[in-house]
PyMOL Python script that loads the backbone (N, CA, C, O; Angstrom):
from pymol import cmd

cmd.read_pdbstr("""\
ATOM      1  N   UNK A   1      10.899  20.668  -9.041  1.00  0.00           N
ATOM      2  CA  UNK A   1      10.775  22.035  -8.566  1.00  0.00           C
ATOM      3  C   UNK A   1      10.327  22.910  -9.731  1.00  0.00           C
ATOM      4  O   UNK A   1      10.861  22.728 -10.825  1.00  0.00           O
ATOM      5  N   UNK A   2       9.449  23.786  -9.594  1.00  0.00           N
ATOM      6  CA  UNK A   2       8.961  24.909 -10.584  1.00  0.00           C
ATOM      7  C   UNK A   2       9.225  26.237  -9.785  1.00  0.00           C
ATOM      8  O   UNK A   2       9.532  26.633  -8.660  1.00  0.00           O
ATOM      9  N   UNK A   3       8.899  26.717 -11.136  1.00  0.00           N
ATOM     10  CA  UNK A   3       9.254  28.321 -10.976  1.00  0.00           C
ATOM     11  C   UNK A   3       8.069  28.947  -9.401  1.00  0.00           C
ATOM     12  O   UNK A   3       8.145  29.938  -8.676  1.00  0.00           O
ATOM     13  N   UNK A   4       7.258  27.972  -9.444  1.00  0.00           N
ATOM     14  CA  UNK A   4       6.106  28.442  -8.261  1.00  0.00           C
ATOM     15  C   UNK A   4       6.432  28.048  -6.875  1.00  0.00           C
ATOM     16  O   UNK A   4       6.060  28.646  -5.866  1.00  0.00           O
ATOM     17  N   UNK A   5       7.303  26.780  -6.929  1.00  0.00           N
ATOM     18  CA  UNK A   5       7.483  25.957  -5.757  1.00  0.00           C
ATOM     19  C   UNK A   5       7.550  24.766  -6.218  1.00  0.00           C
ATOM     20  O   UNK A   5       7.515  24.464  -7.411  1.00  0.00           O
ATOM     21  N   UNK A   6       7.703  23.640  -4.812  1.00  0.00           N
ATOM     22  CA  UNK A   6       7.753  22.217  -5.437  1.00  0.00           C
ATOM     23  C   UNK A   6       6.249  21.525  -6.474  1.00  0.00           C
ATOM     24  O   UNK A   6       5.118  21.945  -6.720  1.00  0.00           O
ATOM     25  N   UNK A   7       7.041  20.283  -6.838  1.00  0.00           N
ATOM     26  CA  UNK A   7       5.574  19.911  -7.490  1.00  0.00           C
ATOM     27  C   UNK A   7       5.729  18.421  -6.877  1.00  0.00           C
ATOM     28  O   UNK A   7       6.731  17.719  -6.740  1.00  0.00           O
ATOM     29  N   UNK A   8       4.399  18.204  -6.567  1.00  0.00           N
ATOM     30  CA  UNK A   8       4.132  16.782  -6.087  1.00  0.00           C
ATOM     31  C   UNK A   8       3.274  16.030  -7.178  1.00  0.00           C
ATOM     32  O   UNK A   8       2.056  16.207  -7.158  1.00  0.00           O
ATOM     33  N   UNK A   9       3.799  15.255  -8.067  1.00  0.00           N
ATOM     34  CA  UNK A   9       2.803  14.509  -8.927  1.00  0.00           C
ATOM     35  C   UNK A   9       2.312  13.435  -8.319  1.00  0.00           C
ATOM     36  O   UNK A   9       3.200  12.715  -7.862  1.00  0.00           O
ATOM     37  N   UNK A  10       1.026  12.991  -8.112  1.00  0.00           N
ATOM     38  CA  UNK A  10       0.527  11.637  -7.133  1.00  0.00           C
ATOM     39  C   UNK A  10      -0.010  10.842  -8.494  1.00  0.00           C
ATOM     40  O   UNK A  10      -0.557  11.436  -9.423  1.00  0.00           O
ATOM     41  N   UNK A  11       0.222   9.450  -8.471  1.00  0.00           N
ATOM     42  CA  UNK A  11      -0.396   8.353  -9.209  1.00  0.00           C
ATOM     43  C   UNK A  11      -1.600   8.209  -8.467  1.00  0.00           C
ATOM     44  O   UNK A  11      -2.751   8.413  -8.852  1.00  0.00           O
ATOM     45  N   UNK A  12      -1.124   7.770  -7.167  1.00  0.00           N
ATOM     46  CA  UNK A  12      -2.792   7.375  -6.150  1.00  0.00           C
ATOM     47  C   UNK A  12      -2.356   8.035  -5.077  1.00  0.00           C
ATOM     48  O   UNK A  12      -1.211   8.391  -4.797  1.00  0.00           O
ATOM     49  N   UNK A  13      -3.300   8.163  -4.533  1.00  0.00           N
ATOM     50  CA  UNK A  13      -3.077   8.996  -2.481  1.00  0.00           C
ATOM     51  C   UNK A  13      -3.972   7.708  -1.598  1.00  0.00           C
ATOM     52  O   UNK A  13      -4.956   7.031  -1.898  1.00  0.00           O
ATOM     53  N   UNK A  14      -3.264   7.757  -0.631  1.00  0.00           N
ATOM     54  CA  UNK A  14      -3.950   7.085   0.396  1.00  0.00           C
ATOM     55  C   UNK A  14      -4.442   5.588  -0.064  1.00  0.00           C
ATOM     56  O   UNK A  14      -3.882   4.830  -0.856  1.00  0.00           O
ATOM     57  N   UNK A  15      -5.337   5.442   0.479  1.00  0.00           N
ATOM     58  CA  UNK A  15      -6.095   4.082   0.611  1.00  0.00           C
ATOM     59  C   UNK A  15      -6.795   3.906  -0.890  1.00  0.00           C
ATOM     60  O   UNK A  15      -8.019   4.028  -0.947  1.00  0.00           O
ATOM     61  N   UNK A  16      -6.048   3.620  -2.109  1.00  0.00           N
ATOM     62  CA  UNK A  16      -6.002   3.450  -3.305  1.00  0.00           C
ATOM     63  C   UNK A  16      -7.217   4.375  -3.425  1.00  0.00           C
ATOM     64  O   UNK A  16      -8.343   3.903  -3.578  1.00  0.00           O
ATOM     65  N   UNK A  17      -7.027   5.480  -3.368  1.00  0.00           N
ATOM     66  CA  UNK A  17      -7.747   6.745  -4.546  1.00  0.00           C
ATOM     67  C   UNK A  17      -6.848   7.099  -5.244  1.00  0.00           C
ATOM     68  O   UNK A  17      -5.674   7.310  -4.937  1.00  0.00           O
ATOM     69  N   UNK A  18      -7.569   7.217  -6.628  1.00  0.00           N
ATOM     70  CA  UNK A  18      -6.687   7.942  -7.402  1.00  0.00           C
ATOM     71  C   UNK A  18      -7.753   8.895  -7.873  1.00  0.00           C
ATOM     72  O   UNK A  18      -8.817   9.080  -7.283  1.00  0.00           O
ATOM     73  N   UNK A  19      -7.262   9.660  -9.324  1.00  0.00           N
ATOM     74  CA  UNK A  19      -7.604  10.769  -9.836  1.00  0.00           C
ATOM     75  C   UNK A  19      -9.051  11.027  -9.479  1.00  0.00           C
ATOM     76  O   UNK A  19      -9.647  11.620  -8.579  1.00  0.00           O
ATOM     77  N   UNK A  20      -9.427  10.207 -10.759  1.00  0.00           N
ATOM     78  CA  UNK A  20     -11.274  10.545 -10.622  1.00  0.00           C
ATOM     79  C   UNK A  20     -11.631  10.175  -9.713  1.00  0.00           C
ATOM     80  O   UNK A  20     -12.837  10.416  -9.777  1.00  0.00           O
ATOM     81  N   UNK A  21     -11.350   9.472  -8.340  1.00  0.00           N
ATOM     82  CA  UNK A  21     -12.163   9.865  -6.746  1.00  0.00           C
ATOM     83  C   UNK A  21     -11.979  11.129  -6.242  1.00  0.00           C
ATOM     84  O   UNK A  21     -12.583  11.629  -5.292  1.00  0.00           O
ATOM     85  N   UNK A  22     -11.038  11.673  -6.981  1.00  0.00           N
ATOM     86  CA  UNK A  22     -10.704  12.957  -5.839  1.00  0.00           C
ATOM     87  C   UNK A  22     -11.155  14.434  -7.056  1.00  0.00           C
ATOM     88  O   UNK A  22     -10.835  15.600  -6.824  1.00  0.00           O
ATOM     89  N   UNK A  23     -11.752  14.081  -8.011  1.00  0.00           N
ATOM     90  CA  UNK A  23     -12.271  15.462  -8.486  1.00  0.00           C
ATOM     91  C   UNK A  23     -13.052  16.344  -8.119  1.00  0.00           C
ATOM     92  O   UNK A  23     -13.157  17.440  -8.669  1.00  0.00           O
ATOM     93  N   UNK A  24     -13.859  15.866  -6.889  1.00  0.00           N
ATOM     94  CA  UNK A  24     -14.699  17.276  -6.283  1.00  0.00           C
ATOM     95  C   UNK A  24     -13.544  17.684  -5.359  1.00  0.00           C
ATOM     96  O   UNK A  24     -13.706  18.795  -4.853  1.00  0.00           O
ATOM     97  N   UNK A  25     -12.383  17.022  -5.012  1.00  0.00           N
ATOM     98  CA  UNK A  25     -11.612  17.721  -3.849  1.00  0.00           C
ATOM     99  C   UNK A  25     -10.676  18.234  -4.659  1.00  0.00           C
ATOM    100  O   UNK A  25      -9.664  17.534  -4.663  1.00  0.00           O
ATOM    101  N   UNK A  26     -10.615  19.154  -5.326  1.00  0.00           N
ATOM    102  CA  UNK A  26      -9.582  19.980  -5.989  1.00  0.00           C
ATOM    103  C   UNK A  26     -10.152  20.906  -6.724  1.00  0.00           C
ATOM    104  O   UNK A  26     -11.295  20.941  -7.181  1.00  0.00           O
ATOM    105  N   UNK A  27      -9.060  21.851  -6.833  1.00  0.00           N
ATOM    106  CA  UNK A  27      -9.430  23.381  -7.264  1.00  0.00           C
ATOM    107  C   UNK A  27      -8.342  23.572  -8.408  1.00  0.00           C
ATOM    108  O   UNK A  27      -7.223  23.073  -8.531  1.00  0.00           O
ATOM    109  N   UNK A  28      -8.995  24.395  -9.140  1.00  0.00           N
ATOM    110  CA  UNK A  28      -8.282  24.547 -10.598  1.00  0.00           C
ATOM    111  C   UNK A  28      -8.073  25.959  -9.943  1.00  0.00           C
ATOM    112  O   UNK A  28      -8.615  26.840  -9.276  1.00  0.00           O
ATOM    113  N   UNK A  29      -6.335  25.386 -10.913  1.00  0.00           N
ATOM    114  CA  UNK A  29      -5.341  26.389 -10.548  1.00  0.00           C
ATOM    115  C   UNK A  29      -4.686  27.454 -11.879  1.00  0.00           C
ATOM    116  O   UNK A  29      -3.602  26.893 -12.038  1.00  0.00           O
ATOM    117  N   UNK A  30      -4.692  28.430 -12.732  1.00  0.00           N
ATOM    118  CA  UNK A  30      -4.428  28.830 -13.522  1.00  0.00           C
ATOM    119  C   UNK A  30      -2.669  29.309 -13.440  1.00  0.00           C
ATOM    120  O   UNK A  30      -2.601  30.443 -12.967  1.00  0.00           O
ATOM    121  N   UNK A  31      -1.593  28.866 -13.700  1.00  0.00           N
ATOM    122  CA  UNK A  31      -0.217  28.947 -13.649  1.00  0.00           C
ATOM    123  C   UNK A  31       0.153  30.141 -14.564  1.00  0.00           C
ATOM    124  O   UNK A  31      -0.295  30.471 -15.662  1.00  0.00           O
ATOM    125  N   UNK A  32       0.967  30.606 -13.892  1.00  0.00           N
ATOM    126  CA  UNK A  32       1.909  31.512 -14.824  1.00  0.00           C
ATOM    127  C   UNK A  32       1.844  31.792 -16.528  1.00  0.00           C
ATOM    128  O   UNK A  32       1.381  32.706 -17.211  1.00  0.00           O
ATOM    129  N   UNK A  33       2.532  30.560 -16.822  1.00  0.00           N
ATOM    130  CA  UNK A  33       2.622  30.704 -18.124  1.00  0.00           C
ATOM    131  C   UNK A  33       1.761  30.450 -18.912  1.00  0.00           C
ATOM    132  O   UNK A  33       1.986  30.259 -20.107  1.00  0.00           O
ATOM    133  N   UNK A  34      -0.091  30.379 -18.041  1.00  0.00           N
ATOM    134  CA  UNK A  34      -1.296  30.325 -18.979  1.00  0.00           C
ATOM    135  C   UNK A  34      -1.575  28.412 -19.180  1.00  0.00           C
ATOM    136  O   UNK A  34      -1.834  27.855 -20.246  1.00  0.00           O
ATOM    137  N   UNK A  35      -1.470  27.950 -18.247  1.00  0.00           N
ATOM    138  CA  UNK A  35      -1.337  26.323 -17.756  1.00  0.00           C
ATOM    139  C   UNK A  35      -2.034  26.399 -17.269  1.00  0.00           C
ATOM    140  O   UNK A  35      -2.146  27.379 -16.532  1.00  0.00           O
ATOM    141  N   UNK A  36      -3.212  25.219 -17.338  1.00  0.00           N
ATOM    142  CA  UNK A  36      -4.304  25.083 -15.960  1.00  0.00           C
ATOM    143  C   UNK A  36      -3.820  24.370 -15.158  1.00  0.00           C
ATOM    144  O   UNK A  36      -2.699  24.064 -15.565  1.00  0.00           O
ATOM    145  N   UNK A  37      -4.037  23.907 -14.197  1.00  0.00           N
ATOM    146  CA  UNK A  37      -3.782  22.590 -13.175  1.00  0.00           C
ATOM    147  C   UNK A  37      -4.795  22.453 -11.768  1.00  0.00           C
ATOM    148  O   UNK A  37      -5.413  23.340 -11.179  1.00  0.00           O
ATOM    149  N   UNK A  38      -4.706  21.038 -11.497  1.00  0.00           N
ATOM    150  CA  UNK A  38      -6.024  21.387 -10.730  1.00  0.00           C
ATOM    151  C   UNK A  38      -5.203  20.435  -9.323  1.00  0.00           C
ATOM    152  O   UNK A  38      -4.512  19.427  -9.474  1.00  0.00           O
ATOM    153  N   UNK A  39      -5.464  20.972  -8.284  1.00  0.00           N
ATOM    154  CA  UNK A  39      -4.856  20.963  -7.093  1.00  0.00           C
ATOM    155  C   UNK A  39      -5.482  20.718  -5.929  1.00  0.00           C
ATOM    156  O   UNK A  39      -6.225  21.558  -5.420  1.00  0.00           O
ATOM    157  N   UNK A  40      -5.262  19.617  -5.425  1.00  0.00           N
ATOM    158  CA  UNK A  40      -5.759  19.160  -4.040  1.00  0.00           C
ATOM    159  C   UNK A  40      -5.939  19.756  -3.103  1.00  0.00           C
ATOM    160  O   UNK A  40      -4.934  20.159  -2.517  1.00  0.00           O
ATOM    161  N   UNK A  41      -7.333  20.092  -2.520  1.00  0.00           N
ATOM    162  CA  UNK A  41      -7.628  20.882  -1.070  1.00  0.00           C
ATOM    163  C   UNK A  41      -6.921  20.683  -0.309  1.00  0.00           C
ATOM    164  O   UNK A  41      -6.239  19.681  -0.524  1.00  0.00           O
ATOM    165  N   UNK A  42      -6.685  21.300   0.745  1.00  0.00           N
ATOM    166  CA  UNK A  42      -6.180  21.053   2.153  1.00  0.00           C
ATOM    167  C   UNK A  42      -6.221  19.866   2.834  1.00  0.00           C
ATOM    168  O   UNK A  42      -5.328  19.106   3.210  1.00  0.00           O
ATOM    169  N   UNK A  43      -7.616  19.835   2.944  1.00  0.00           N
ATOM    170  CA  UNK A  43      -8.315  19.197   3.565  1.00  0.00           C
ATOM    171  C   UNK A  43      -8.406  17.512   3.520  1.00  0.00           C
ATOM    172  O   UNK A  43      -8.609  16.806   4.507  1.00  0.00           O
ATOM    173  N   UNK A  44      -8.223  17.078   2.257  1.00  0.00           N
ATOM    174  CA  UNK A  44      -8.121  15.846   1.508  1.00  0.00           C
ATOM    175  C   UNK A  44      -6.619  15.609   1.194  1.00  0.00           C
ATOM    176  O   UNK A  44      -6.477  14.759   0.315  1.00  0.00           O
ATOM    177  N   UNK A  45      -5.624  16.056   1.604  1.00  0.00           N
ATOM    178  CA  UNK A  45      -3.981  15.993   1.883  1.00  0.00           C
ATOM    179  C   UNK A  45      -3.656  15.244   3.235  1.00  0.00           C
ATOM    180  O   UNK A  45      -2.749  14.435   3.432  1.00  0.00           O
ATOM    181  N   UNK A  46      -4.644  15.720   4.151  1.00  0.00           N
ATOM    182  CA  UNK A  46      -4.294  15.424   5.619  1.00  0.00           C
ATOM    183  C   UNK A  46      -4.137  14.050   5.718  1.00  0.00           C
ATOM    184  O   UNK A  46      -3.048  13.503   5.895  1.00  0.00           O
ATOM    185  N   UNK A  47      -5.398  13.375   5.588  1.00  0.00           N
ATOM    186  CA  UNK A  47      -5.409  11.578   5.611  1.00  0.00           C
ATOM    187  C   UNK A  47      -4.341  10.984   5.159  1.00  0.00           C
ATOM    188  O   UNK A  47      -3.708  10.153   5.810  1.00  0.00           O
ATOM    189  N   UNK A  48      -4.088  11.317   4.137  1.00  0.00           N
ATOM    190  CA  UNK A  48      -3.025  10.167   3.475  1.00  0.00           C
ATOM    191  C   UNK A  48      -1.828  10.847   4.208  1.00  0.00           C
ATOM    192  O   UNK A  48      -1.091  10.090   4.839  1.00  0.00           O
ATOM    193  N   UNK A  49      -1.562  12.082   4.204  1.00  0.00           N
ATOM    194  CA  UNK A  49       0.010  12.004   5.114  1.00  0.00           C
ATOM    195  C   UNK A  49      -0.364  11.410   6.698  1.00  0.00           C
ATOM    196  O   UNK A  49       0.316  10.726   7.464  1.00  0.00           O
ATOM    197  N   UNK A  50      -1.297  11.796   6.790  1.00  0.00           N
ATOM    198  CA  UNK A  50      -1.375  10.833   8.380  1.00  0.00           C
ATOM    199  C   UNK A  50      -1.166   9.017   8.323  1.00  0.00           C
ATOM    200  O   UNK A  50      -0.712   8.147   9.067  1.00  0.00           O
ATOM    201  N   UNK A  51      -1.556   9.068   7.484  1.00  0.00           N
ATOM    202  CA  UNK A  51      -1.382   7.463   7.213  1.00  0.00           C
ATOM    203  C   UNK A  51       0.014   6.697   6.925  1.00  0.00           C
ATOM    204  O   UNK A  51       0.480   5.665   7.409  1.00  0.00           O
ATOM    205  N   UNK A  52       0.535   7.655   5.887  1.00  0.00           N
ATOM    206  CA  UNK A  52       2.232   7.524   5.250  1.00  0.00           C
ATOM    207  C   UNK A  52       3.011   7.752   6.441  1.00  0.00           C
ATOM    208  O   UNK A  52       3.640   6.768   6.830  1.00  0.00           O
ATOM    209  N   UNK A  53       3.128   8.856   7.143  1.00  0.00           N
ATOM    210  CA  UNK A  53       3.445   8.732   8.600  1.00  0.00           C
ATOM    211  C   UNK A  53       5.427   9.101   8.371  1.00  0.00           C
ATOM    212  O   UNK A  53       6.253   9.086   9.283  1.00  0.00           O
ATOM    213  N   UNK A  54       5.644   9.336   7.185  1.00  0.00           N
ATOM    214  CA  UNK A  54       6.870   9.310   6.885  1.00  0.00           C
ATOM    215  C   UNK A  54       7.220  11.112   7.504  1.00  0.00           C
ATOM    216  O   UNK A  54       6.437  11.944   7.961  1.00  0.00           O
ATOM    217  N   UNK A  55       8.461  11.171   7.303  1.00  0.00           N
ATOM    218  CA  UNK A  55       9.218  12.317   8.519  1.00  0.00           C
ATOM    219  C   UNK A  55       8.801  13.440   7.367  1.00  0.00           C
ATOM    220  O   UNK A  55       8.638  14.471   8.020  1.00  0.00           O
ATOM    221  N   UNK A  56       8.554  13.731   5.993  1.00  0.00           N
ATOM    222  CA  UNK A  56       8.540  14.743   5.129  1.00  0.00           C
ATOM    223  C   UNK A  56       7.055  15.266   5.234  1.00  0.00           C
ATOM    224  O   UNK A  56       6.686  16.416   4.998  1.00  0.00           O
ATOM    225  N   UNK A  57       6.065  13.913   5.741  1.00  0.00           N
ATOM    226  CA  UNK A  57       4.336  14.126   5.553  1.00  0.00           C
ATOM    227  C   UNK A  57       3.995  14.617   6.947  1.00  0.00           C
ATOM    228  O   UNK A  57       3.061  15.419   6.964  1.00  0.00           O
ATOM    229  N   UNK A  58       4.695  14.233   8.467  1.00  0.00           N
ATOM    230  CA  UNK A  58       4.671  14.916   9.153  1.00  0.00           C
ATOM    231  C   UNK A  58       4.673  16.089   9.577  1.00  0.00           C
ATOM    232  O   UNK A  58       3.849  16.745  10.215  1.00  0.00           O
ATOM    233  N   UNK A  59       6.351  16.450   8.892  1.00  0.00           N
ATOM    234  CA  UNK A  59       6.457  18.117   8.495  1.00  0.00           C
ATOM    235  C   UNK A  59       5.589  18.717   7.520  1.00  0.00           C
ATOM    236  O   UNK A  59       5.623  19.945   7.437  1.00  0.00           O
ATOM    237  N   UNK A  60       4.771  18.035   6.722  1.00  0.00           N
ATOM    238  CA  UNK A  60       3.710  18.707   6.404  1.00  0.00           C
ATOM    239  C   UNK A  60       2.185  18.980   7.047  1.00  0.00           C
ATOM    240  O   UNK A  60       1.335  19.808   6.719  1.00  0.00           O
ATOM    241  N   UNK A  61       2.176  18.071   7.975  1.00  0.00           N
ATOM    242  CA  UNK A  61       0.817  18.095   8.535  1.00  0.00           C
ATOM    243  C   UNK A  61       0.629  18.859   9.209  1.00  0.00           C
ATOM    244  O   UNK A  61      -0.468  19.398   9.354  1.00  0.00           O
ATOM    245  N   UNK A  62       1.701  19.142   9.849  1.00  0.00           N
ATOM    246  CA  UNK A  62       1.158  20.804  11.023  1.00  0.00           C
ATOM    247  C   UNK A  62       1.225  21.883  10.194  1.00  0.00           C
ATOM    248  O   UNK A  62       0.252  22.627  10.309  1.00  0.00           O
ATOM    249  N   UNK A  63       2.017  22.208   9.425  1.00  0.00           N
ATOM    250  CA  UNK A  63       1.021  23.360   8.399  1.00  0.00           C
ATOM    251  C   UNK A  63       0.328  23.188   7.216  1.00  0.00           C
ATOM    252  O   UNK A  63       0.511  23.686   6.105  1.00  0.00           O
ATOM    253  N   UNK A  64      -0.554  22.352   7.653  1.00  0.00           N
ATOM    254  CA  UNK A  64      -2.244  21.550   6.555  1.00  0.00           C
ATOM    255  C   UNK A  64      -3.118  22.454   7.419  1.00  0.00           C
ATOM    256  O   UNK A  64      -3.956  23.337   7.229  1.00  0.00           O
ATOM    257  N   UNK A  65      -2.295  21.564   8.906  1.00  0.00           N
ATOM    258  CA  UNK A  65      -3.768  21.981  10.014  1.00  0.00           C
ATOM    259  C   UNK A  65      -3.414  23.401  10.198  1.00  0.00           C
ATOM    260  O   UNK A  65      -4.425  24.097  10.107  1.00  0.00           O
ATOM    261  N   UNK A  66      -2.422  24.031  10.406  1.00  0.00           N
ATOM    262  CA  UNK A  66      -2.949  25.140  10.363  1.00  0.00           C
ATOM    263  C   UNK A  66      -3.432  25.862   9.606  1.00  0.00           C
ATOM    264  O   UNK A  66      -4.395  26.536   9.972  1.00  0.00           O
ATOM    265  N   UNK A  67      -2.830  25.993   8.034  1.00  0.00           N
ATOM    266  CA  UNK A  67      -3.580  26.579   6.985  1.00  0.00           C
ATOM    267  C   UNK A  67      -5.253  26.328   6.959  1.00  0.00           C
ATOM    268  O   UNK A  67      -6.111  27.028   6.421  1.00  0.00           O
ATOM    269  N   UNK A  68      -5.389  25.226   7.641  1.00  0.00           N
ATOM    270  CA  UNK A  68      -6.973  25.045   7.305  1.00  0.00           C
ATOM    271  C   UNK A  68      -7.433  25.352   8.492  1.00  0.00           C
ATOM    272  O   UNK A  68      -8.621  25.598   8.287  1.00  0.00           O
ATOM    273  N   UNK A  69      -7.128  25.547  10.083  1.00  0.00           N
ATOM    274  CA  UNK A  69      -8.056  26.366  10.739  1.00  0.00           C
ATOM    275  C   UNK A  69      -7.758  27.918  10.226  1.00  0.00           C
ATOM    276  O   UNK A  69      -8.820  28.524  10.369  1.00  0.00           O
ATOM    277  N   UNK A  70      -6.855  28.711   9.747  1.00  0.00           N
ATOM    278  CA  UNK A  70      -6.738  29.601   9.351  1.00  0.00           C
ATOM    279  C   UNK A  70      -7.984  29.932   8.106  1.00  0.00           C
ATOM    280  O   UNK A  70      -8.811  30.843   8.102  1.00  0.00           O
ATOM    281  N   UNK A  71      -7.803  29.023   7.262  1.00  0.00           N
ATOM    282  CA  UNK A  71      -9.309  29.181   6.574  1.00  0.00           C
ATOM    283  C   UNK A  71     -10.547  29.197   7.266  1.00  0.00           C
ATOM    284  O   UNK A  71     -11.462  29.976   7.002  1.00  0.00           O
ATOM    285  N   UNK A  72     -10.570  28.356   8.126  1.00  0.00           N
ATOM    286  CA  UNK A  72     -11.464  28.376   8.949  1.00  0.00           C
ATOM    287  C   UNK A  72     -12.385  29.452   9.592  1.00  0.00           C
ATOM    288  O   UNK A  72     -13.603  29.533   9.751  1.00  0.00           O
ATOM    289  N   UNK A  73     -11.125  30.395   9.958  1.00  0.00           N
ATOM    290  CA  UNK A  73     -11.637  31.533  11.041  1.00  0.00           C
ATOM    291  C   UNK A  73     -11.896  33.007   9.709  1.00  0.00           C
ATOM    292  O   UNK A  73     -11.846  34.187  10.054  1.00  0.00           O
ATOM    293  N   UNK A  74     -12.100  32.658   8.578  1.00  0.00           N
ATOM    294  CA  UNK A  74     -12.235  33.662   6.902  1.00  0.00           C
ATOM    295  C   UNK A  74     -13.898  33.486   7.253  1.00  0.00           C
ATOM    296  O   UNK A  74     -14.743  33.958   6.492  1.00  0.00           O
TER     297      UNK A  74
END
""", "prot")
cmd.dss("prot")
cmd.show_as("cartoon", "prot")
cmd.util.cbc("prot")
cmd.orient("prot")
C-alpha cells in the first residue's frame, strides 16, 4: 500500500508477457515525491484478469470496463 493507493508489482501478466512487451501499453506516471513510474493502460489489464478469473480480478474488471467506456465517450 502507498501513500497513493495500492501497488501491484507484476513480474509477467497474462500469457507470459512481461515488461518489454508491454512498453507501448503504459503511461508514465510522475509520483508525489518526484518518482517516475510507468503504469499499465486500462485497456491491456483487462485480458489477463479475464484469464486469472480469480474473485479480486473480477472485482476489478467491471470497473476497467467502465473506466474505459468512460474514456471512451472524452
Amino acid at each position: 500500500m502507498t501513500s497513493s493507493g495500492p501497488l501491484d508489482v507484476l513480474g509477467e501478466i497474462g500469457k507470459g508477457k512481461f515488461y518489454e512487451d508491454l512498453l507501448d501499453q503504459n503511461q508514465d506516471y510522475l509520483l508525489e515525491d518526484g518518482l517516475q513510474t510507468r503504469v499499465l493502460d486500462h485497456a491491456t489489464l483487462v485480458e489477463p484478469k479475464e484469464v486469472l478469473g480469480r474473485d479480486k480480478d473480477r472485482a476489478a474488471l467491471a470497473i476497467l470496463r467502465r473506466t474505459l467506456e468512460e474514456k471512451l465517450k472524452i
